[in-house]
C-alpha positions in Angstrom: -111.0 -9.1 119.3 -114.1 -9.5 121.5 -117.0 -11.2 119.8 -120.3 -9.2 118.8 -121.9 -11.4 121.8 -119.1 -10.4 124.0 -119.3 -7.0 123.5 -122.9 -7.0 123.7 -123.0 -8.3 127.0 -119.7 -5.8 128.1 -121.8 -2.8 127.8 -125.3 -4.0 129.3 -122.6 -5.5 132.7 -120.8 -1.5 132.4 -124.0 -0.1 131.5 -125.9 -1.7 134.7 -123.1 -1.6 137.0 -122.9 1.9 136.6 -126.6 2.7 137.0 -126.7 0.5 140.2 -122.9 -0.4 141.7 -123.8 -4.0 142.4 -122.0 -6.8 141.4 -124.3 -8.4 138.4 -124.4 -11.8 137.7 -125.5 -14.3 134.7 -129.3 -15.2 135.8 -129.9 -11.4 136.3 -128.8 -10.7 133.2 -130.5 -13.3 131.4 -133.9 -11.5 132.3 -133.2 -8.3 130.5 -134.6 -8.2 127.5 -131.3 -6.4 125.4 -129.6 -9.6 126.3 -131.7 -12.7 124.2 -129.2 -15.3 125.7 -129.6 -17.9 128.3 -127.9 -17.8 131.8 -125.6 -20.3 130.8 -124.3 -18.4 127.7 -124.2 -15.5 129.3 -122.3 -17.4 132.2 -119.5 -18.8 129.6 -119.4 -15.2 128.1 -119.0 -13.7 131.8 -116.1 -16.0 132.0 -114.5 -15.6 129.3 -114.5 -11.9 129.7 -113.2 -12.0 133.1 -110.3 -14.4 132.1 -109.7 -12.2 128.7 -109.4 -9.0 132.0 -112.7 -6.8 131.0 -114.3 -8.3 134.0 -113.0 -8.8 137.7 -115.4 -11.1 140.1 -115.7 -9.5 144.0 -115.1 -11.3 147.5 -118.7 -10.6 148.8 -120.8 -11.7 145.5 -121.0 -14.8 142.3 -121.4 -11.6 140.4 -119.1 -9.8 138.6 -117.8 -5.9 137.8 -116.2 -4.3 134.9 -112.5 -3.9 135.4 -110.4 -0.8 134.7 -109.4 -2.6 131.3 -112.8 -3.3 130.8 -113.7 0.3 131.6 -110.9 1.4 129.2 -112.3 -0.5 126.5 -116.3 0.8 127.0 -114.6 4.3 126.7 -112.6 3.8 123.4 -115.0 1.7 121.7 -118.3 1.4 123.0 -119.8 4.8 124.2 -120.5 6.5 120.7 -121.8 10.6 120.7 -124.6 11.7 123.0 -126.1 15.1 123.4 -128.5 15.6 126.2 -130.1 18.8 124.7 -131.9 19.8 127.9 -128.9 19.7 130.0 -126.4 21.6 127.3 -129.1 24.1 127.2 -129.1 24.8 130.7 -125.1 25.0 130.7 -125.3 27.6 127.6 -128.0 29.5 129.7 -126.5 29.8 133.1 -122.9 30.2 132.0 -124.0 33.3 129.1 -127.2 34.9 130.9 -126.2 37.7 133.1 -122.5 36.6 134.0 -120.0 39.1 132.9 -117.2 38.4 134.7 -115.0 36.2 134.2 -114.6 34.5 137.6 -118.1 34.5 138.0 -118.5 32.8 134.4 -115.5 30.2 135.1 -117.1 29.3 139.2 -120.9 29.0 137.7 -119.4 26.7 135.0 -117.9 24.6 137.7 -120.5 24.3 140.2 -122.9 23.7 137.4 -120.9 20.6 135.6 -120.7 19.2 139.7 -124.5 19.3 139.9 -125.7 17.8 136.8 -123.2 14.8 137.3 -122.7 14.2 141.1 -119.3 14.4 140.7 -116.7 17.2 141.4 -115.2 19.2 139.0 -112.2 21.2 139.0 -112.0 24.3 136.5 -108.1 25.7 135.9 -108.3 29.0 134.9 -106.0 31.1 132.6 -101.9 30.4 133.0 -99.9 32.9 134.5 -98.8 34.3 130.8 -102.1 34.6 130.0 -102.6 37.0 132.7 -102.2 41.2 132.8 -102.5 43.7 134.9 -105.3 45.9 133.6 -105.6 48.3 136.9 -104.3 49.3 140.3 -106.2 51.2 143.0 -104.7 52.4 146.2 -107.2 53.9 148.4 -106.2 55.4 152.2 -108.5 54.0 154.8 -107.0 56.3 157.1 -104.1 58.6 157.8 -102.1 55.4 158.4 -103.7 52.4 156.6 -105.0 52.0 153.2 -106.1 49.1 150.4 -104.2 48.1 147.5 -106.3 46.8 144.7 -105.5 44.7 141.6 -107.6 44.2 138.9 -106.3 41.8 135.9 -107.5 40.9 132.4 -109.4 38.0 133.5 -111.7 40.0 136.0 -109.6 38.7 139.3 -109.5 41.5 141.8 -106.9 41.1 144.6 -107.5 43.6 147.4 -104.8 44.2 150.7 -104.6 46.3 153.4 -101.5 47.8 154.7 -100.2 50.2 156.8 -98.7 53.7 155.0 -95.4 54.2 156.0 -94.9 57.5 158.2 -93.3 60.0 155.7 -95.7 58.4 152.9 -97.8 61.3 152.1 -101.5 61.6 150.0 -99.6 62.4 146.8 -97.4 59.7 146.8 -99.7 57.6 147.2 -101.3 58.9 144.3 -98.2 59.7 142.4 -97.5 55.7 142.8 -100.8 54.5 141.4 -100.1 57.1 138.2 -96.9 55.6 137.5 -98.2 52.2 138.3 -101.4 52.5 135.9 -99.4 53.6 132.9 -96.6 51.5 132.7 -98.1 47.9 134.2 -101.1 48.3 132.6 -101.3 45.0 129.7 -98.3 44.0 131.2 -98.4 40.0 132.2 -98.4 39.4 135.7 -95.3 36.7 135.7 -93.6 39.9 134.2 -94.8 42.2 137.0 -91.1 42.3 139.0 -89.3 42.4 136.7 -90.4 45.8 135.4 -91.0 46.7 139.2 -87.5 46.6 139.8 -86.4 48.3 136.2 -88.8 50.6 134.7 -91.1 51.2 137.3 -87.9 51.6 139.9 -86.8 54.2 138.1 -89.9 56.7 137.9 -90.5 56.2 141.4 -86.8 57.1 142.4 -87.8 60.6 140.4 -90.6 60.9 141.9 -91.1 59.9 145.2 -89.3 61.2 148.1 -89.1 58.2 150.2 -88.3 55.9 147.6 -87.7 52.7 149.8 -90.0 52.4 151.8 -93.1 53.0 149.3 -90.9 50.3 146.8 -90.5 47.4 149.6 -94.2 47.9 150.2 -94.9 47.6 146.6 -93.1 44.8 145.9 -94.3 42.8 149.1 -97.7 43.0 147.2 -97.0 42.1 144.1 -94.9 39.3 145.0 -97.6 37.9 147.0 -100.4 37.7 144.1 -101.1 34.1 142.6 -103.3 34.1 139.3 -103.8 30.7 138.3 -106.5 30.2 139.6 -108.9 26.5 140.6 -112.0 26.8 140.9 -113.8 24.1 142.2 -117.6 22.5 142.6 -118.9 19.7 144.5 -115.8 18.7 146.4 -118.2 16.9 149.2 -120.0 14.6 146.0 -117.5 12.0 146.8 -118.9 11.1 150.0 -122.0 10.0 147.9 -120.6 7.3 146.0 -120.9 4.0 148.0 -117.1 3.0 146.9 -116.2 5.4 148.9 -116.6 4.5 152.4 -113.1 3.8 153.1 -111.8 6.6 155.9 -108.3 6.6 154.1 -109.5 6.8 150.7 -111.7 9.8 151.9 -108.7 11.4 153.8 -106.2 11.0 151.1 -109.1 12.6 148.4 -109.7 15.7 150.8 -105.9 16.3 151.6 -105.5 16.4 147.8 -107.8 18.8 147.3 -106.1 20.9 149.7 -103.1 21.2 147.6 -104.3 23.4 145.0 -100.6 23.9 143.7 -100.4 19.9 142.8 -103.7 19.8 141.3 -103.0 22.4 139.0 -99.8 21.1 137.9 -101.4 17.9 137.0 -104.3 20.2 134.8 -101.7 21.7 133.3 -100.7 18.5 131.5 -103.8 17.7 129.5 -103.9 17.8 126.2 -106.3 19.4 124.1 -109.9 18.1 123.6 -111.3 15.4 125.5 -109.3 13.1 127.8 -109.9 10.2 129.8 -107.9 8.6 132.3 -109.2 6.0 134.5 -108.2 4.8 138.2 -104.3 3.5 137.8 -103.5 5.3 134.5 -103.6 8.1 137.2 -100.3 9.5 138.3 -100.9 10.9 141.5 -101.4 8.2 144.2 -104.4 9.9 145.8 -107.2 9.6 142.8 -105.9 6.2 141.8 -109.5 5.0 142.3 -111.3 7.5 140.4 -111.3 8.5 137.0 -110.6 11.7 135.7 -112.0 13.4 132.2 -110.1 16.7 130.9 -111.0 18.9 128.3 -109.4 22.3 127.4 -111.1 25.6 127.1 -109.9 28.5 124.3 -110.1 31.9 123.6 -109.4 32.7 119.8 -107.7 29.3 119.0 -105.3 30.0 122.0 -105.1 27.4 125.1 -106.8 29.0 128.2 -107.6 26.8 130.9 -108.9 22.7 131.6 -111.8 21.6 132.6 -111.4 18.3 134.8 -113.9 15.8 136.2 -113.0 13.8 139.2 -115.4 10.7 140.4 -115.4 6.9 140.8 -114.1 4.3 138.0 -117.8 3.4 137.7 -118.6 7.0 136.0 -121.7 7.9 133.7 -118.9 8.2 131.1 -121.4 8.9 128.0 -123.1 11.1 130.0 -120.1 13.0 131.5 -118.5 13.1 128.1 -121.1 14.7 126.5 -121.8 17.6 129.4 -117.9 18.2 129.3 -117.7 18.9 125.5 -121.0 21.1 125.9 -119.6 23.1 128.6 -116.1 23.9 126.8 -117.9 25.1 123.5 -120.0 26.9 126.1 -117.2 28.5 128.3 -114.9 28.9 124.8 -118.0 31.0 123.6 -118.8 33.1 126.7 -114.9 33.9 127.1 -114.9 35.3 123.8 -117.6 37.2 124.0 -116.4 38.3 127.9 -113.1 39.3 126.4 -114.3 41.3 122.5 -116.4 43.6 125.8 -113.4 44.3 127.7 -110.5 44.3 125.4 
């Protein structure tokens, strides 16, 4: 148990690290007026913290920084409930005025959590259950070459060209989307070859002439299609944190990135509400410096994407914490509301 002196001085070292990412050290902190201790308490008290593992002293400086343990701690025990009122406002008001699509409502949300905090934030949208087809368009661009569309549940629309096999004529091509539109539609998208090659196989057989042609091209579309979804803000708000200088950590952040698949596989494992993990709690290698904050998002009680905040150990956590629980009430909301006006 840290004393009420120890803990005291904890926060005002996380607090003041955080606002300025210099080391701090006991005659600095001496001079603040939340601290009524001499240097030489404080000094003992640094000490002691740093051999109890909440504090880590650097090469270049006498002063010291908060560890990750130390970090761990500030999180669990010393950050209580903030509300910046202002900045939840603006969340409610960008993410509900005038966006009624729900890519458009889950990219906003994203780009607007990376520029209140600096940091970048990663939205997962909806899982691949979760997902239905609620339309398909096939429009001829030309005697020879026309453009499949896809629209789902969630508002994705996933658009192809292609080129119309020979002995494909108008009305099979239009005979295709009939059959296609009444027995897909609702029908999840991880579920979509399965009744390709069963129901749908079967109708088209009766009712096409050139049966295999028109099928491969239909299947080579739908195999193709991908709907979870990242969406991602402020990817380049790493470069701005001074811990971050390092060419290899900045490579091995940006060649994560790049592997959406691996990123959404590690969303995918946060729990509900808020979570916090913080540099070597991480499993994957590449944000082992960072810390990560997860929350979920919900649509009638039922688990519908993460929210996920990626940026250095020495992260506004009250601050973040706050803007991440606004913004899942926020996108929970507006997803309802999206989904009741297009059910």
């Amino acid at each position: 148990m840290l004393t009420e002196r120890q803990l005291i001085i904890l926060q005002v070292i996380i607090d003041d690290f955080v606002d300025s990412a210099h080391p701090i050290g006991s005659q600095a902190l001496s001079k603040k007026e939340s601290l009524p201790y001499s240097a030489a308490t404080i000094r003992n008290e640094m000490a002691d913290l740093e051999e109890l593992g909440f504090l880590e002293k650097t090469h270049t400086s006498s002063g010291r920084v908060p560890s990750e343990k130390g970090y761990r701690y500030y999180v669990d025990h010393l950050i209580g409930p903030s509300t910046n009122q202002n900045e939840v406002s603006m969340i409610k008001d960008i993410v509900q005025d005038g966006f009624f699509e729900f890519e458009q409502i889950v990219q906003m949300s994203a780009e607007v959590l990376s520029e209140l905090t600096n940091y970048t934030s990663i939205i997962l949208g909806p899982e691949m259950f979760e997902t239905t087809l609620k339309q398909i368009q096939i429009l001829p661009l030309s005697n020879h070459t026309a453009v499949a569309i896809l629209v789902t549940n969630t508002g994705h629309v996933e658009h192809r060209s292609f080129t119309i096999p020979e002995k494909i004529n108008t009305s099979d091509l239009e005979k295709m989307v009939n059959i296609m539109n009444d027995r897909l539609n609702g029908v999840p998208i991880i579920k979509l070859q399965d009744v390709l090659n069963t129901e749908i196989a079967h109708l088209m057989k009766m009712y096409i002439d050139d049966f295999d042609k028109s099928f491969d091209y239909l299947k080579a579309f739908f195999g193709n299609d991908n709907p979870v979804k990242l969406y991602i803000g402020g990817k380049s708000n790493i470069l701005l944190q001074p811990e971050f200088n390092d060419v290899d950590k900045i490579r091995s952040f940006f060649s994560m990135m790049e592997k959406e698949d691996e990123i959404a596989s590690m969303l995918k494992n946060s729990k509900n509400g808020i979570e916090v993990t913080i540099g070597n709690e991480n499993e994957v290698d590449a944000i082992k410096d960072l810390s990560l904050i997860t929350a979920s998002y919900h649509l009638g009680g039922g688990h519908m994407g993460t929210i996920a905040l990626l940026g250095p150990t020495r992260m506004e956590y009250k601050k973040v914490i706050s803007l991440i629980k606004g913004l899942s009430t926020e996108m929970t909301d507006a997803l309802y509301m999206w989904y009741r006006n297009n059910d």
